[in-house]
C-alpha angles and dihedrals in degrees: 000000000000120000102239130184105229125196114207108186113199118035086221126134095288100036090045094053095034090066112062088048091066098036082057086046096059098263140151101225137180123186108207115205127179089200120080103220103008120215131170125264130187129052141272132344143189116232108207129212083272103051088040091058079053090059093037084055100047090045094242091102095097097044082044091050092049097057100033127060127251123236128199094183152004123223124178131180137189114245084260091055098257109159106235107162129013114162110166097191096217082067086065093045135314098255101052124093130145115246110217105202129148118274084247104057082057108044094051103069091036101052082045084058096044087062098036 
């Protein structure tokens, strides 16, 4: 493959994760941020099977798995307790689950990967 140079604009989530993937890929990348000194801002997410296989590939999986919470299934209801969502992840497959942590707790490996 081609060596290309490569401009991410925003160290959020996806730019920070985006970057080492192409660094390991051979890649010249620069990671372009308005913000002096980024942080994360907001509050919690859920990391799903997908987003989990990222981190495991990025080897950030473990340090993400020991500050979030791990969940095995979403159930909502209606006011009224209509059942309007109910996913258990091992129906999907055994080895699935979603993983609630804080933004933060996310953004900060990432974005250290991202400069490294």
């Amino acid at each position: 493959m081609d060596t290309k140079r490569v401009a991410i604009v925003g160290s959020g989530t996806a730019g920070a994760a985006t970057a080492p993937f192409l660094t390991r890929l051979g890649h010249e990348v620069k990671l372009f941020e308005k913000v002096e000194n980024p942080a994360a801002i907001g509050a919690g997410v859920m990391l799903q099977p997908s987003g989990m296989r990222v981190l495991q590939e990025l080897g950030l999986q473990d340090d993400i798995l020991q500050m979030g919470a791990i969940v095995e299934r979403l159930h909502a209801t209606t006011s009224k307790g209509k059942v309007v969502l109910d996913l258990h992840y091992r129906d999907l497959d055994e080895k699935h689950y979603g993983v609630g942590l804080h933004r933060g707790v996310l953004f900060q490996p990432l974005y250290n990967a991202a400069q490294d």
